[in-house]
C-alpha positions in Angstrom: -20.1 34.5 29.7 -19.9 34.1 33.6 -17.3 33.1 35.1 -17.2 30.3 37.6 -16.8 31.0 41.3 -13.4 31.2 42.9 -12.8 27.3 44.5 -13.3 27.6 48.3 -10.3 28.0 50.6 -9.8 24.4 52.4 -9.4 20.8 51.1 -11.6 19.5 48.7 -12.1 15.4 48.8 -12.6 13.5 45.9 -12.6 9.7 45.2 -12.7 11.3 41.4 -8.9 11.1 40.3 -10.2 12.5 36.6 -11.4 15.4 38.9 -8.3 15.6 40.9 -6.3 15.9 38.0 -8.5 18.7 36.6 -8.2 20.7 39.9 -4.4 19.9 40.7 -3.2 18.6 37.0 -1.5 21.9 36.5 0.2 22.3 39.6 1.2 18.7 39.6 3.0 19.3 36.2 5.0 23.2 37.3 7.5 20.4 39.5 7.4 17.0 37.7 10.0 15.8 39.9 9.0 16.9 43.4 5.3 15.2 42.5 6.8 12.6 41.1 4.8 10.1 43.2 1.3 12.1 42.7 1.7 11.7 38.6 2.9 8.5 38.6 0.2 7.2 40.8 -2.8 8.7 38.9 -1.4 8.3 35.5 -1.5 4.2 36.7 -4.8 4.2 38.4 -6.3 6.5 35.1 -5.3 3.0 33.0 -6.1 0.2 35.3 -7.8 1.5 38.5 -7.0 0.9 42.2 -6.3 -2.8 42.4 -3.0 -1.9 40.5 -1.8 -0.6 44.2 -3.7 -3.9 45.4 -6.1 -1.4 47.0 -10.1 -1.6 46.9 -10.5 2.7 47.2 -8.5 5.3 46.3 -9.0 9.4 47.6 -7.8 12.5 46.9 -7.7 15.6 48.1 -6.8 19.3 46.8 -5.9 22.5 49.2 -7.2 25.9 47.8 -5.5 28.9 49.3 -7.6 32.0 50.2 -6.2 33.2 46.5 -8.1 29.9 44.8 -5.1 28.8 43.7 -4.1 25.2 44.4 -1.8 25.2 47.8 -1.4 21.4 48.1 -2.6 17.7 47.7 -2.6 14.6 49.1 -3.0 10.7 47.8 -4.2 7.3 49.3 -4.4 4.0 48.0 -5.0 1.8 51.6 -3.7 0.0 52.2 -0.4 2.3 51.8 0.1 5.6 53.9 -1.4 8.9 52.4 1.2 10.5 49.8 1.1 14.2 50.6 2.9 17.6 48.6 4.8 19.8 50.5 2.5 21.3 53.1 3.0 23.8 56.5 2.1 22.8 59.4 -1.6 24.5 59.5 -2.2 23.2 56.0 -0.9 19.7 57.6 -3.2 20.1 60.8 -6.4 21.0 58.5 -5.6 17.2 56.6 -5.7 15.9 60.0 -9.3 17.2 60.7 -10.7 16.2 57.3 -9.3 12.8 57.5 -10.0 12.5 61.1 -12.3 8.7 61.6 -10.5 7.5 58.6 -8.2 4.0 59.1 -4.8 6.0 58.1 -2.0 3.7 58.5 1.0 6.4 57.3 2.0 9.3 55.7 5.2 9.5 53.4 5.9 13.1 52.1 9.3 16.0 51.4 11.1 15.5 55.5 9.1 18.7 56.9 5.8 18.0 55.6 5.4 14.4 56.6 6.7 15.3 60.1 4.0 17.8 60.3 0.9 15.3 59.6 2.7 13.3 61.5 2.9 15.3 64.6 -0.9 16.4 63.3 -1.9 13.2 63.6 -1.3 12.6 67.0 -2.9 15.2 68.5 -5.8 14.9 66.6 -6.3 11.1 67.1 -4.1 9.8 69.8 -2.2 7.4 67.9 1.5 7.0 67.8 3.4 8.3 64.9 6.6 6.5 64.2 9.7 7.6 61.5 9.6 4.7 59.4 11.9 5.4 57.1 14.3 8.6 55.7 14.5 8.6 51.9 16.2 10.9 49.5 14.8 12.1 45.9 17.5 12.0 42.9 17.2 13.4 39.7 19.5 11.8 36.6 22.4 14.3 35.6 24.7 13.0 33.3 24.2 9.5 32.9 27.8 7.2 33.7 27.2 3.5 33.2 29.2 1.2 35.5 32.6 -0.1 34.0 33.1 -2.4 33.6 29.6 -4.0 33.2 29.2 -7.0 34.8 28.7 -10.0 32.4 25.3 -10.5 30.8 22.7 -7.9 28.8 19.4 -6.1 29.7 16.0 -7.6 28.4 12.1 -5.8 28.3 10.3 -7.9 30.3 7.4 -9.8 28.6 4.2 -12.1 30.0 6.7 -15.2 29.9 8.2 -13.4 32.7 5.0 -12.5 35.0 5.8 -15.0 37.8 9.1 -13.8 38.4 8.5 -10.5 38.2 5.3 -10.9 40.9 7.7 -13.3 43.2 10.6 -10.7 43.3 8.0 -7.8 43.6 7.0 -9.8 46.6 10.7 -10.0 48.1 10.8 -6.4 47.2 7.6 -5.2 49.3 9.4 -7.5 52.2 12.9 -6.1 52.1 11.6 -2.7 52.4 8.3 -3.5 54.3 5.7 -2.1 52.5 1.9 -3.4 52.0 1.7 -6.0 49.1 0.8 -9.6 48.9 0.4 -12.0 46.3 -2.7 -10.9 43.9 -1.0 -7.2 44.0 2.3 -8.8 43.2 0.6 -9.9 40.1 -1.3 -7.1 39.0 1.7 -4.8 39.3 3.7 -7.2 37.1 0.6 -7.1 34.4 0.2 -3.2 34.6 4.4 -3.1 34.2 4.5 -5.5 31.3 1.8 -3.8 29.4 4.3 -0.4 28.4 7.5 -2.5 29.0 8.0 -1.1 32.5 10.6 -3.4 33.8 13.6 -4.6 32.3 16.2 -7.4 33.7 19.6 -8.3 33.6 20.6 -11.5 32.2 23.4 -13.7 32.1 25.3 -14.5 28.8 22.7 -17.7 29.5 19.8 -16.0 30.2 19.2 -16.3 33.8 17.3 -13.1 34.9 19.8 -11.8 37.9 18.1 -8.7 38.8 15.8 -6.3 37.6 14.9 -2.1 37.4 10.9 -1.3 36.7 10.0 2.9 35.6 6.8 4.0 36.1 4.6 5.2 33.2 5.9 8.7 32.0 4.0 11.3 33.5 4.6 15.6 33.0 7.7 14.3 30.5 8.9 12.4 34.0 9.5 9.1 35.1 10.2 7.8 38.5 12.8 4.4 38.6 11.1 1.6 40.5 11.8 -0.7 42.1 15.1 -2.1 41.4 15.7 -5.5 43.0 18.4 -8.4 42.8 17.9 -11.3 44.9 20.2 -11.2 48.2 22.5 -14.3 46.8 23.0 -12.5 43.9 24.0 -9.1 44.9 27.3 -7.3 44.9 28.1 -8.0 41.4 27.3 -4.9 39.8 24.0 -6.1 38.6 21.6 -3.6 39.9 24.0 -0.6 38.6 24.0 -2.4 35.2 20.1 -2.6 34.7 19.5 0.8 36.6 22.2 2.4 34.0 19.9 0.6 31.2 16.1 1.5 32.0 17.5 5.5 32.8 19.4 5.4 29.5 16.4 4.0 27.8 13.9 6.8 29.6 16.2 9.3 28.2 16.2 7.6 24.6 12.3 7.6 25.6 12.0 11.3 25.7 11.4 11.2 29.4 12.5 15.3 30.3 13.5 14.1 34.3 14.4 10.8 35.2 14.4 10.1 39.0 14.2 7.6 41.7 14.3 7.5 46.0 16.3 6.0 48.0 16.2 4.7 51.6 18.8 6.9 52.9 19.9 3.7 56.1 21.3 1.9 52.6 24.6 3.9 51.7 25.1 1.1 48.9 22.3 2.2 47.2 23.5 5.9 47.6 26.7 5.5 46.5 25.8 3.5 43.5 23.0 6.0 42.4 25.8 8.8 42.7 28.4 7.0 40.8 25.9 6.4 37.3 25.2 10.3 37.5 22.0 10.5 39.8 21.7 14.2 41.7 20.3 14.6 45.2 16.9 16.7 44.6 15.3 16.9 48.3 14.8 14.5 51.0 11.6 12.7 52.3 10.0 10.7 55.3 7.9 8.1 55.8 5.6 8.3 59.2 3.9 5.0 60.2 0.9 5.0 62.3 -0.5 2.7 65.3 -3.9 3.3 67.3 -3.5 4.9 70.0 -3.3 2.1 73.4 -6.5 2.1 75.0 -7.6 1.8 78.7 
């Protein structure tokens, strides 16, 4: 039986993500947690397809070192930034050149990695790279729920609940500025109900007060997203309440690694993820783009 070739040293593009996953599955898989964002993406668009990210496309790329083994990867649902692994900075610059022409609005990636595309970027297309945001990964240690809890109990989210679920995923996308709208508001909610990805906090009257959403489990992980309370409504220990409750339930789940990001300007969020048993892993970057000025 003949073997097949060695893969080519370079990026191969794909708009395949069953082929992505059969070139990068396994290195994907070797750090759940540090590719958290790679397997939960593909494990979502595997079920429902792109317009779960409200995007139209979806491409994928995979970096063979000169060994053939898999060096790197990269993601991109537009209108989002590219998701990239950990990459140097001549692995970065070789990205550039194969995505050079294309409309990339971003790059989000570990803090070293999205600085180098970032910096890549530039050169190779003139446009203006800007540090959008500084996030950090945690991982779940031993989980300590908030006492005392606030007043209230967690609930699955079901269809009755698809409007609010779309209208706070809404105010989510706006508080932290990322691409959305309306019609990917509501797909999201759809794709979350459908495996009971987001669960809320109720009052003893059942008024939802805030919510936690976990992605699909991916590689025995699963990634904490997003967890919103409306602004009137914060400070009362909700979102540490319902965070504590969809981690716990992961765990009960089987989930191996539970984590989740956080935008490192927000030392609420930080302090609260600390407190319920949340580890720092490594941190992360987001680069925004704009075209370069003409004249």
């Amino acid at each position: 039986m003949t073997e097949s070739p060695a893969p080519v040293p370079g990026w191969h593009v794909t708009a395949d993500v069953d082929d992505f996953l059969a070139r990068a599955g396994d290195y994907l898989r070797a750090e759940p947690a540090l590719h958290t964002v790679a397997l939960s993406v593909t494990v979502s668009l595997r079920e429902r397809g792109p317009a779960v990210y409200g995007a139209r496309s979806q491409l994928f790329g995979v970096l063979y070192g000169p060994d053939g083994h898999v060096a790197g990867t990269f993601l991109w649902t537009p209108p989002y930034g590219i998701s990239i692994s950990p990459l140097g900075r001549e692995q970065a610059d070789a990205l550039a050149v194969v995505l050079q022409g294309r409309a990339v609005t971003g790059v989000f990636g570990v803090d070293a990695a999205s600085a180098a595309f970032a910096d890549a970027w530039q050169a190779r297309t003139g446009a203006r790279a800007h540090r959008a945001v500084e996030q950090r990964l945690y991982r779940l240690g031993d989980l300590t729920p908030p006492l005392p809890a606030p007043a209230g109990r967690p609930r699955v989210a079901t269809a009755g609940d698809r409007e609010l679920l779309a209208r706070w995923h809404d105010a989510f996308a706006a508080d932290t500025r990322a691409p959305g709208g309306a019609a990917a508001s509501r797909e999201w909610a759809d794709e979350r109900i459908s495996y009971g990805g987001v669960t809320l906090w109720e009052t003893e009257d059942g008024v939802p007060v805030s919510m936690a959403g976990v992605t699909r489990e991916a590689a025995g992980a699963v990634r904490v997203a997003p967890v919103y309370t409306p602004k009137e409504l914060r400070g009362r220990g909700y979102a540490g309440a319902v965070t504590a409750e969809v981690s716990r339930a992961a765990r009960a789940a089987g989930a191996h690694e539970v984590v989740l990001f956080t935008d490192l300007a927000n030392a609420t969020s930080n302090g609260l993820y600390l407190r319920i048993g949340y580890r720092p892993v490594r941190d992360f970057a987001v680069h925004t783009f704009t075209a370069p000025e003409k004249g």
